[in-house]
C-alpha positions in Angstrom: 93.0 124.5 108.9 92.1 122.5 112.0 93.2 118.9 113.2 91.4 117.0 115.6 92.4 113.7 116.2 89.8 111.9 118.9 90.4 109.0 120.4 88.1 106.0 119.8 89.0 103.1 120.7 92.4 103.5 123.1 92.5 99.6 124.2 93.1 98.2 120.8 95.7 101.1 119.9 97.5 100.0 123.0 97.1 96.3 122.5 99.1 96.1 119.1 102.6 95.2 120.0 105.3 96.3 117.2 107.3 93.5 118.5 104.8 90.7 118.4 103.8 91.5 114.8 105.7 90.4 111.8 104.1 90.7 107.8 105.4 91.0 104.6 104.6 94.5 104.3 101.5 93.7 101.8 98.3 95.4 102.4 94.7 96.0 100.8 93.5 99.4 100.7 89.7 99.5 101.2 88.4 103.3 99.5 84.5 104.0 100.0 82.3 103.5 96.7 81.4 107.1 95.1 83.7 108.9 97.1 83.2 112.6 97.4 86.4 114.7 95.6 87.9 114.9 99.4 87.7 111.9 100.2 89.0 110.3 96.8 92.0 112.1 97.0 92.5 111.3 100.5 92.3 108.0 99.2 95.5 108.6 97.0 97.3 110.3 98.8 96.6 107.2 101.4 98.4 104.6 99.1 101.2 106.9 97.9 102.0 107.2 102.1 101.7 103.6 102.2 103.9 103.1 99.5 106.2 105.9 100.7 106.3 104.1 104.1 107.3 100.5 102.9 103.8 99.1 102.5 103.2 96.8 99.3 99.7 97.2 97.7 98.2 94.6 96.9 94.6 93.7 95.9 94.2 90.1 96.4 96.8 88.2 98.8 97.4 90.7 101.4 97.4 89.3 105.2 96.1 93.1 106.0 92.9 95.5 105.4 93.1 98.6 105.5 89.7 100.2 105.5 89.1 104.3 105.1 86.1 105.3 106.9 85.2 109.0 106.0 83.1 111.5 105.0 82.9 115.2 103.6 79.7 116.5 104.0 80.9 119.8 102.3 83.7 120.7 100.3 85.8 122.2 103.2 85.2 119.5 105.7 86.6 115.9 105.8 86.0 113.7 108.5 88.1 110.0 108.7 89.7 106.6 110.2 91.5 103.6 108.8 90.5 100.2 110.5 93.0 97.7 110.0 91.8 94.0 109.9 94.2 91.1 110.4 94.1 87.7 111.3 90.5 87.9 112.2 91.3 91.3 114.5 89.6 94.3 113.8 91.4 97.9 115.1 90.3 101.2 114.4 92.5 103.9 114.6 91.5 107.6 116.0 89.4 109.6 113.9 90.1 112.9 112.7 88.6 115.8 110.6 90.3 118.4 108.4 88.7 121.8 107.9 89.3 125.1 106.7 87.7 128.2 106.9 89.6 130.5 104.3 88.7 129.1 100.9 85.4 127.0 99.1 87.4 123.6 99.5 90.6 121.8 100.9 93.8 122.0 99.2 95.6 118.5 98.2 98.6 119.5 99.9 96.9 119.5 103.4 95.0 116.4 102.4 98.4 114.8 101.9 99.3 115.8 105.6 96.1 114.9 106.9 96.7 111.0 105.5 99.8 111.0 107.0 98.4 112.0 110.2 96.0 109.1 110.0 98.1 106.7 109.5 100.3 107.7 111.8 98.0 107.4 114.7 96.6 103.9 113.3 97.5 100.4 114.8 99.3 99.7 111.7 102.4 96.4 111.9 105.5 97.6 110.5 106.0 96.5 106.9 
């Protein structure tokens, strides 16, 4: 299994201010169309963390978006970032790509890690 977590856009990581940014905690949670298997249960695993870390989902009165931006051109690859849009802002987190070498496919497990990992280096408020 390999992480890489790339920077891509540093300035608007740097120019969300925990302190400045208050919310209800309510986001939406934007999943590409016909996902591929990986990224589909990255999806889930996305809205259990979200859940898990105080985040309410909701579909239709949610100041926040949370768009997931990935790919899995083959079964053991998976390649992702969350943008967050809010109050007319647009932030994208880093990008990152899961792989593994060992087996056909990635285990959910390591998915599950791998949305945490997103998350946590996304410009997300605090709920």
């Amino acid at each position: 299994m390999r992480y890489f977590l790339l920077p891509t856009i540093l300035v608007a990581a740097c120019a969300v201010s925990a302190g400045t940014q208050t919310g209800s905690g309510a986001v939406v949670l934007v999943c590409p169309e016909k996902p591929q298997p990986a990224v589909a249960r990255l999806c889930a695993s996305l809205a259990d963390a979200l859940r898990d870390g105080g985040y309410q989902l909701d579909a239709d009165a949610a100041p926040m978006r949370l768009i997931l931006e990935a790919e899995s051109p083959q079964p053991a690859l998976l390649r992702a970032r969350l943008v967050v849009e809010r109050d007319g802002a647009r932030q994208t987190g880093e990008q990152g790509e899961l792989s593994v070498v060992d087996r056909p496919d990635i285990p959910p497990d390591q998915i599950d890690r791998f949305a945490r990992a997103l998350l946590a280096h996304t410009p997300l408020p605090k709920p």
